[in-house]
C-alpha positions as CSV (number, residue, x, y, z in Angstrom):
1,X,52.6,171.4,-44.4
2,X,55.8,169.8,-43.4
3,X,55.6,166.9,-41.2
4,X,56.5,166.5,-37.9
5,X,59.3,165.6,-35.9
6,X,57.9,162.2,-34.9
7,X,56.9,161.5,-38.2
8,X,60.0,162.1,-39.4
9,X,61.6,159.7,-37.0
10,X,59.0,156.7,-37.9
11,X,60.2,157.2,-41.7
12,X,63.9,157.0,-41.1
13,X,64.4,153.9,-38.7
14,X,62.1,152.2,-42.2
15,X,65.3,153.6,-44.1
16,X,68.1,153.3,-41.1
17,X,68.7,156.5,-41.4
18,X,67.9,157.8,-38.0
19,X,71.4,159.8,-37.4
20,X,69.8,162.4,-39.7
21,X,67.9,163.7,-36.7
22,X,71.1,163.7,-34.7
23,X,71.9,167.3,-34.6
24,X,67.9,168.2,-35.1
25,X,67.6,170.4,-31.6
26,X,71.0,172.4,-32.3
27,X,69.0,173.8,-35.3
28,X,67.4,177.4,-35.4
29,X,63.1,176.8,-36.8
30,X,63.9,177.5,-40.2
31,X,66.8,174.6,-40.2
32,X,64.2,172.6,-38.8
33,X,61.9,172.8,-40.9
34,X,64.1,172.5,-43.8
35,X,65.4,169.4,-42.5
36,X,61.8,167.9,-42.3
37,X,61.0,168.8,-45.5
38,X,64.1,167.3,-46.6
39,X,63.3,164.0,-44.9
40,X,59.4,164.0,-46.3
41,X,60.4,164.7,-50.1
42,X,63.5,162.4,-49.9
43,X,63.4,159.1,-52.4
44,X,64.7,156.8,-49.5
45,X,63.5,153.7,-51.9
46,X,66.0,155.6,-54.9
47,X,68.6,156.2,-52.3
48,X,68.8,152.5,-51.2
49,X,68.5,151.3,-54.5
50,X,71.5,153.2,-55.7
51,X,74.0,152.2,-52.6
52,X,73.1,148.8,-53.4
53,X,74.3,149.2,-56.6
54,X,78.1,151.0,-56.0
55,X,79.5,148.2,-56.5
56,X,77.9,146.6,-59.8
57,X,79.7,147.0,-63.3
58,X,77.3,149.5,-65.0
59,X,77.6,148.6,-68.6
60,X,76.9,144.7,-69.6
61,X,79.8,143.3,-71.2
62,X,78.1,141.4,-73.6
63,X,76.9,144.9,-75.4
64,X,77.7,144.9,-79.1
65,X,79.0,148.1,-79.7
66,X,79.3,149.7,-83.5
67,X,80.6,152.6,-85.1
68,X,77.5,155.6,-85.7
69,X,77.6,156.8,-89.2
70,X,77.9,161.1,-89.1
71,X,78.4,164.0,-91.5
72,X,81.1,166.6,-91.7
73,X,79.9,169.5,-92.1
74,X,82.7,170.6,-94.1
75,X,82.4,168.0,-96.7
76,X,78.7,168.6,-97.2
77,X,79.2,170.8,-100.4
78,X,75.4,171.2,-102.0
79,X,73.6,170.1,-99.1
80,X,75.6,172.6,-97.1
81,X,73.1,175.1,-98.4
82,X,70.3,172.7,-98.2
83,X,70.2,172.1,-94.7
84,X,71.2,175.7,-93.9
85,X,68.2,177.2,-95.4
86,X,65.9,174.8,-93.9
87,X,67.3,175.5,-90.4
88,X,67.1,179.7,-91.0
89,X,63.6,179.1,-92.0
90,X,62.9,177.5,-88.1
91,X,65.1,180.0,-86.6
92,X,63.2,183.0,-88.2
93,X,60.3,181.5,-87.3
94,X,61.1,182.0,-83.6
95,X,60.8,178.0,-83.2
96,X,64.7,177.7,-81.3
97,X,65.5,177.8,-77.5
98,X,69.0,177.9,-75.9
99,X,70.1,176.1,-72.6
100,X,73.4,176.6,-71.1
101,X,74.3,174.3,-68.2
102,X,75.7,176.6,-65.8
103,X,75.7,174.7,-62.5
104,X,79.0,173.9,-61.6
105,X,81.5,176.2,-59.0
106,X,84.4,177.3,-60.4
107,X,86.8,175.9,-57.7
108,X,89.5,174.1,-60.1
109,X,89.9,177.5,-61.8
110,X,91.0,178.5,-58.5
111,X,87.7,181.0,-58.9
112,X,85.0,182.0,-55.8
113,X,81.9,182.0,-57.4
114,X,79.7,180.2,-60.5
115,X,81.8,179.0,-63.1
116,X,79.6,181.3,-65.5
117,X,81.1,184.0,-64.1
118,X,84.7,183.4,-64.7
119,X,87.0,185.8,-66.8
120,X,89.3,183.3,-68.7
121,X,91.5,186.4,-68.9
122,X,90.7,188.5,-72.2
123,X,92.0,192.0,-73.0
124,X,87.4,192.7,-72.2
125,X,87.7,190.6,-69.1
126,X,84.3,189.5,-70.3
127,X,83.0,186.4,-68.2
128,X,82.2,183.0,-69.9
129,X,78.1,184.0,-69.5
130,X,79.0,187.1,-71.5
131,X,80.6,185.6,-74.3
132,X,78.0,183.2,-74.5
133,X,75.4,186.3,-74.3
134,X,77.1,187.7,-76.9
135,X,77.7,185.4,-79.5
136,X,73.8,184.6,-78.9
137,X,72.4,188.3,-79.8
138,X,75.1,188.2,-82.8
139,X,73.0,185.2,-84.1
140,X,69.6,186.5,-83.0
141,X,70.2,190.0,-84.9
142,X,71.2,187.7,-87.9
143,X,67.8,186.4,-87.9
144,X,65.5,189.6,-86.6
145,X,64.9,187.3,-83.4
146,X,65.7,187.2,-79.8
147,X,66.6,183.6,-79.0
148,X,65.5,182.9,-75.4
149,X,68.0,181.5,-72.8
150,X,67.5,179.4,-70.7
151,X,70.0,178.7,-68.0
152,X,70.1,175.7,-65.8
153,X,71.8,176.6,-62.0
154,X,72.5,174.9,-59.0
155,X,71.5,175.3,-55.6
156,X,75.0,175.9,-54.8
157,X,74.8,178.8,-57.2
158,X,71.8,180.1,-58.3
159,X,71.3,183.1,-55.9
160,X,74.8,184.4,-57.2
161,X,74.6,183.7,-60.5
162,X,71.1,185.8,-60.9
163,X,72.4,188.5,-58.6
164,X,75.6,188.3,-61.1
165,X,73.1,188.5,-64.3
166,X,71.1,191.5,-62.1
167,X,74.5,193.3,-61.8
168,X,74.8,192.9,-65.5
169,X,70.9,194.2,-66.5
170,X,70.9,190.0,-67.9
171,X,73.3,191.3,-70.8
172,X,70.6,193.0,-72.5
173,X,68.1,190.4,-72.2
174,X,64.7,191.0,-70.2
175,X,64.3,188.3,-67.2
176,X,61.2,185.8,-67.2
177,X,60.5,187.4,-71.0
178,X,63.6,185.8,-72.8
179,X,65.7,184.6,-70.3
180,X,65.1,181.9,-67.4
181,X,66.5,180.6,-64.3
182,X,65.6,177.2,-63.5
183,X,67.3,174.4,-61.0
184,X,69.6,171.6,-61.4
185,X,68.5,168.0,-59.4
186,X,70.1,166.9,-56.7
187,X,70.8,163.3,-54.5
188,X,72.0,163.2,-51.5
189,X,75.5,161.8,-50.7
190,X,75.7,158.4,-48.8
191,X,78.9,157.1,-47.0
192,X,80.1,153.4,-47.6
193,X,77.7,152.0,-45.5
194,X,75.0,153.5,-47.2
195,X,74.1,156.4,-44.6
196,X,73.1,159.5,-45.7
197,X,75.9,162.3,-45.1
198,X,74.8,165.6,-43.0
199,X,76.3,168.7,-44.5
200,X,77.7,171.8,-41.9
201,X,74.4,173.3,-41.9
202,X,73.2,170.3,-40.4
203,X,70.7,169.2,-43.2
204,X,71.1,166.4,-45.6
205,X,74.6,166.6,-47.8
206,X,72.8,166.7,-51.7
207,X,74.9,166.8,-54.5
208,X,74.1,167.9,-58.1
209,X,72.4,165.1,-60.3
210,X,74.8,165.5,-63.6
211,X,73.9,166.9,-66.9
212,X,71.7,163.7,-67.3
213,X,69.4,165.7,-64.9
214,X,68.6,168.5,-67.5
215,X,65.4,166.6,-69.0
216,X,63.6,166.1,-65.7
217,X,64.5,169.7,-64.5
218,X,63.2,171.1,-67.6
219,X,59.9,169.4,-67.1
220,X,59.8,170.2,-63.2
221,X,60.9,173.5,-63.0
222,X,58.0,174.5,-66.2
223,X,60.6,175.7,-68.2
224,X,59.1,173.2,-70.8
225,X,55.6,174.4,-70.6
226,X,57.1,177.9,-71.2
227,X,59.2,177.2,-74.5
228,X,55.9,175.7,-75.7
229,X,54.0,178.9,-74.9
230,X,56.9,180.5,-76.8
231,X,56.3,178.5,-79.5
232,X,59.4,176.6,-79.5
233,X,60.0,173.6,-81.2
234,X,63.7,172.7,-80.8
235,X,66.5,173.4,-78.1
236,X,70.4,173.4,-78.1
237,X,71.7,172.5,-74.9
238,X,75.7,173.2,-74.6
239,X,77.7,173.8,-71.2
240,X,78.9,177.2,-69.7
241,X,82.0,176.4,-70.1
242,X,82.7,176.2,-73.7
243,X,83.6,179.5,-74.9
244,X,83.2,178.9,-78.8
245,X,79.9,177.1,-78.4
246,X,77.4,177.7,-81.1
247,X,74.1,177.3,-80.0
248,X,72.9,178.5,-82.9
249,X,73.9,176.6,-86.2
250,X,71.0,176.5,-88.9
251,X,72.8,173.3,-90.8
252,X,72.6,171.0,-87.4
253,X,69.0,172.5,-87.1
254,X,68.6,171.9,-90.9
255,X,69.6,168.1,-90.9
256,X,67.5,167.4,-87.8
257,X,64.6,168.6,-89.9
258,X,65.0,167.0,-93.0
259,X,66.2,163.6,-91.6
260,X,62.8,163.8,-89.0
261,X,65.1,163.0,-86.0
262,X,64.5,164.2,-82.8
263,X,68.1,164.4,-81.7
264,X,71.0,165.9,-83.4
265,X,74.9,166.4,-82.2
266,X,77.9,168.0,-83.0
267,X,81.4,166.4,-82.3
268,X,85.1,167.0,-83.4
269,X,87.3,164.3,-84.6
270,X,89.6,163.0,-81.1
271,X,92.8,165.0,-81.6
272,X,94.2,161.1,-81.2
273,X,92.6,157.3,-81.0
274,X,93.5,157.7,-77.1
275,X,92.2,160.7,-76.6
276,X,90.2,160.4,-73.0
277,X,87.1,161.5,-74.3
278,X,83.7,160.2,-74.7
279,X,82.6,159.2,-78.5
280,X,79.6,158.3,-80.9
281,X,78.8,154.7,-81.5
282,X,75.6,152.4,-81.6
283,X,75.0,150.1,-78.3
284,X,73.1,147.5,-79.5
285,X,71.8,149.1,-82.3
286,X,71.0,151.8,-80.5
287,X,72.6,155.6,-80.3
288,X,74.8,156.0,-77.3
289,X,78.0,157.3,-75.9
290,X,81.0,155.0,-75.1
291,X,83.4,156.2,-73.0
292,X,86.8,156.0,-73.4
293,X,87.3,153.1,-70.6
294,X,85.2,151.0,-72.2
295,X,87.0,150.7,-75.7
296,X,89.8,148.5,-76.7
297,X,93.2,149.8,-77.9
298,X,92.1,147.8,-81.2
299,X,88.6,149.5,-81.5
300,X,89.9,152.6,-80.6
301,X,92.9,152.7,-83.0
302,X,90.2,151.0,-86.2
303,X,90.0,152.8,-89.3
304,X,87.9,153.0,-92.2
305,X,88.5,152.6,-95.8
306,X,89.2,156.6,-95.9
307,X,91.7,156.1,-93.2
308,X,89.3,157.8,-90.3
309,X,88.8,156.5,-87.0
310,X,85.2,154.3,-86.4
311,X,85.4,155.4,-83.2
312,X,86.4,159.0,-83.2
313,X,83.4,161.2,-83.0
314,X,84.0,163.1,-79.9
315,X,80.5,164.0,-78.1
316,X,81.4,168.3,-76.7
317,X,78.1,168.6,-75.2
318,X,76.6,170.1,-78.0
319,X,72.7,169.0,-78.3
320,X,69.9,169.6,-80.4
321,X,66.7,168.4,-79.4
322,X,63.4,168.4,-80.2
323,X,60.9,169.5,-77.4
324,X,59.0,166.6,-77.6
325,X,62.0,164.7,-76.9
326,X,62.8,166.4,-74.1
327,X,59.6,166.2,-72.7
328,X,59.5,162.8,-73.3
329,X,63.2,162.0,-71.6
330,X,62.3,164.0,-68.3
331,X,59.1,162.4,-67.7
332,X,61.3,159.5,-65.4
333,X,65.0,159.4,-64.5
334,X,68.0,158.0,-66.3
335,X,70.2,155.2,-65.1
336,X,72.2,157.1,-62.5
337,X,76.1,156.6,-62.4
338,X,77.8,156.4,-59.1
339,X,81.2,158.4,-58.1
340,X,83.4,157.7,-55.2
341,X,84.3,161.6,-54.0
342,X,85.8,163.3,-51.1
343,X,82.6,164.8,-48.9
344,X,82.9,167.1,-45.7
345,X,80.2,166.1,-43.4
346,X,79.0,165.6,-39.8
347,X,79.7,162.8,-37.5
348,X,77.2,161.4,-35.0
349,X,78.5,164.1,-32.3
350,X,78.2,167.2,-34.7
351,X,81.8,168.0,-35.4
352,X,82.8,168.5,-39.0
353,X,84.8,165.6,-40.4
354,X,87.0,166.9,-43.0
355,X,88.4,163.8,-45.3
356,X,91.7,163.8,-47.4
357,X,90.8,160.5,-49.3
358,X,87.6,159.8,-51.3
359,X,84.4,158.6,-48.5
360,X,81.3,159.2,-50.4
361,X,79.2,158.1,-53.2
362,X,77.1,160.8,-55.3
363,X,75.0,159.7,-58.4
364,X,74.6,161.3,-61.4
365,X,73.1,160.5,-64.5
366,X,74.8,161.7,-68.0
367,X,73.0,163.7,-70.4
368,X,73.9,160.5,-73.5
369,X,72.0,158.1,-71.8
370,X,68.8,158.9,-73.1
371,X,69.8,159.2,-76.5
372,X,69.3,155.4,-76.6
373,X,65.3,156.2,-76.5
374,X,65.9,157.0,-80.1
375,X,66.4,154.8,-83.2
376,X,68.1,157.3,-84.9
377,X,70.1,160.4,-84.3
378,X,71.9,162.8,-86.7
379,X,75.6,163.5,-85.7
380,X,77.6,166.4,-87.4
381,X,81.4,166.4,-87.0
382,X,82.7,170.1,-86.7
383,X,86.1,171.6,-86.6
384,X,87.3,171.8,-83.0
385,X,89.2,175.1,-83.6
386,X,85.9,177.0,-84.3
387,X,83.1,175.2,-81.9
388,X,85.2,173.9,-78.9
389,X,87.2,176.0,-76.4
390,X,86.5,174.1,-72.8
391,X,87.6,175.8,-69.7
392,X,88.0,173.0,-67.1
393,X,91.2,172.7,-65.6
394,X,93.5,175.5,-64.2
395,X,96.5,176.4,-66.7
396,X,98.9,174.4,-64.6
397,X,97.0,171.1,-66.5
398,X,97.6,172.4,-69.7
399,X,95.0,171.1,-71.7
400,X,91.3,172.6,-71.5
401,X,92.5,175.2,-69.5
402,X,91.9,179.3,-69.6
403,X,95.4,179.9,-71.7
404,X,93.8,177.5,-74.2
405,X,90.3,178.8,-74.3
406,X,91.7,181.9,-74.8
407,X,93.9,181.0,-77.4
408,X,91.4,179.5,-79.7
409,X,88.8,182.4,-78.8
410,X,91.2,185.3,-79.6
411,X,92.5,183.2,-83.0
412,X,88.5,182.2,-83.7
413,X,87.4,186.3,-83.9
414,X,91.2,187.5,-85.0
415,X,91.9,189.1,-81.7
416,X,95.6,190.3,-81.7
C-alpha cells in the first residue's frame, strides 16, 4: 500500500524536497500513485549524502598505487593446456552463467532503440545481441551445454529489448529456462542545489546506477538465487557492446580455479602509454582500477625489465566471478561516482526546461570498485584483435566506432 499524499508531503519538507509534489494534481491516478511510491521507496538520506559530496576529490591522493602482476595468455605454453582443461571440466559440468550488460540506448550511434539491438552494418545485418547469442551457442555446442544468459536492462529499455528478443523467439533460447531479464538500479538526478529533477512525465528524473550496480541487481532482482538453483558456480559478466566478447574462455575459468580466486579479468595491452583507458594496478595493496586521469605521464610511460608497460593492462569489461563473490559485493552499495550531465526536467511551473550546458548530477558506481574486497585477483592479458571490438561512438569519431567493430569482426571469422 502506497502512502498517501499527506504523508508524502511530511517526508519531503524533512528532505527539502517539496517541489516534487508540484505538478502532483496535473497527474492521471496511475502517475499518482507512481509518484508516491517513488517518494516512499526513495533513499532521501543516500540522495543527500551524495550532493554533499559533488564536490569532494574521490580518490585520496596519498594512495600508493603499484603495478598488478598478470599472465598472457599467449605466452602461457604448458599451462595453456593446464588451465584449459580445468576450466572445460566446470563448463561441462554446467557450473558457468553469462551476463551481458545491455542497458544503455543507442543514441550516439545515432540508433532509436537498445543499444543491443543495433546492426553495426554486416553483410547478416545481425544485431549486436545476436552475435553475442551466437558466439554463445557455438561455445555451448562445444561443450554439450546450454549456457544460460542472463541479461541486465534498463528501465529505459527493458520493455523493447524483450519484445525485440520475443520478435526473435530469444535466438533459440527458451525465456525464464535459460535466459533472463532482470533490471538495472537507478538514482535520481539532483540539480546544483541539490533538488531532485522531475522528468516530463512528472515523476522523479532517475538515472541508471553504472555497471557498478550489477552486484546489487543480481541479488535484488533473484537472478542470484536462480543461478544457484542452476547450479552455477561462476559468471562472466561483459557489455553488449563488445562484438568479439568471449564469455566463454575455459583458460580464464581455468586459472580462477586453480589459483582459488574469486575474481578473474581479461585485458589487452593499451595500444599506447596514453591511451585514455582504465588499467590494472594495486591501490594500497589492494586490486583496483586506475583511471587514466589519475596516472602520471612518468607512471604511465614506466617499463619493466622486458620493455612492457607497469601500467598497461587495459580493464574491457571482461569479468569472471565467482557467485559467492557476487553475492557477497551486492549485499550493500559501492562508493558511487558523481557526473555533471545535461538533464531535461521540469521547472516549478511545469514547463520542460531543455538545457544546452551540463545542470545535473547523476551517480554511478563502477563495476572495479569492488574488486578491492579481494586480496587477490587473476588478470589475463588477451590479444585485442580477437576479444575486443567496442561499438561506442558513431563512425565520425573514428575509434570504437561501427566501421571498426566491423572491421575486426569480419577479419576475426575471415568474412570477405
Amino acid at each position: 500500500m502506497s502512502i498517501n499524499i499527506e504523508e508524502a508531503k511530511s517526508i519531503l519538507k524533512k528532505y527539502g524536497q517539496e517541489h516534487i509534489l508540484n505538478s502532483y494534481e496535473k497527474l492521471d491516478d496511475h502517475y499518482k500513485k507512481s509518484l508516491l511510491n517513488q517518494i516512499e521507496t526513495m533513499d532521501f538520506e543516500l540522495i543527500n549524502s551524495l550532493y554533499k559530496n559533488t564536490d569532494k576529490k574521490e580518490k585520496n591522493e596519498n594512495d600508493e598505487i603499484t603495478p598488478i602482476d598478470y599472465l598472457d595468455k599467449y605466452k602461457l605454453k604448458d599451462e595453456y593446456k593446464y588451465y584449459e582443461n580445468i576450466g572445460k571440466k566446470a563448463i561441462r559440468g554446467k557450473k558457468l552463467a553469462a551476463v551481458t550488460m545491455a542497458g544503455g540506448q543507442g543514441t550516439r550511434l545515432g540508433h532509436d532503440g537498445p543499444k543491443g539491438t543495433y546492426d553495426i552494418g554486416l553483410d547478416s545485418h545481425k544485431s549486436l545481441f545476436e552475435l553475442l547469442s551466437d558466439t554463445l551457442k557455438e561455445e555451448g555446442k562445444k561443450y554439450d551445454v546450454t549456457i544460460p544468459w542472463f541479461i541486465m536492462t534498463s528501465k529505459e529499455n527493458n520493455k523493447d529489448t524483450i519484445e525485440f528478443f520475443e520478435k526473435h523467439k530469444y535466438f533459440g533460447f527458451q525465456k525464464d529456462k535459460n535466459i533472463f531479464f532482470f533490471n538495472q538500479g537507478e538514482l535520481p538526478m539532483v540539480n546544483t542545489e541539490g533538488k531532485i529533477l522531475i522528468g516530463e512525465n512528472g515523476l522523479i528524473k532517475q538515472a541508471a546506477d553504472g555497471h557498478g550496480g550489477i552486484y546489487e541487481s543480481l541479488v535484488k532482482t533473484g537472478m542470484v538465487k536462480k543461478m544457484k538453483e542452476l547450479g552455477i558456480e561462476w559468471v562472466f559478466i561483459g557489455g553488449v557492446d563488445n562484438c568479439l566478447v568471449k564469455m566463454v574462455d575455459p583458460v580464464l575459468m581455468g586459472i580462477a580455479i586453480d589459483k582459488n580466486v574469486t575474481v578473474a579479468c581479461k585485458s589487452v595491452v593499451k595500444a599506447n602509454p596514453h591511451e585514455k583507458v582504465g588499467v590494472f594496478c594495486k591501490r594500497n595493496g589492494r586490486p583496483n582500477v586506475i583511471e587514466y586521469s589519475e596516472i602520471t605521464d612518468e607512471m604511465a610511460e614506466a617499463r619493466d625489465k622486458n620493455g612492457e608497460l607497469l601500467y598497461g593492462e587495459s580493464h574491457i569489461l571482461c569479468n569472471l566471478f565467482s557467485i559467492e563473490a557476487i553475492e557477497r559485493m551486492g549485499a550493500s552499495p559501492l562508493p558511487y561516482h558523481v557526473a555533471f550531465k545535461k538533464a531535461s526536467y521540469l521547472d516549478e511551473n511545469g514547463e520542460l526546461v531543455v538545457p544546452d550546458s551540463p545542470n545535473a548530477y547523476k551517480f554511478e558506481a563502477f563495476l572495479f570498485d569492488a574488486f578491492a574486497a579481494v586480496d587477490e585477483m587473476a588478470v589475463l592479458r588477451v590479444k585485442r584483435e580477437e576479444e575486443f571490438a567496442p561499438v561506442k561512438n558513431a563512425d565520425s569519431v573514428g575509434i570504437d566506432c561501427p566501421k571498426t567493430a566491423r572491421e575486426l569482426y569480419k577479419k576475426f571469422y575471415h568474412i570477405d
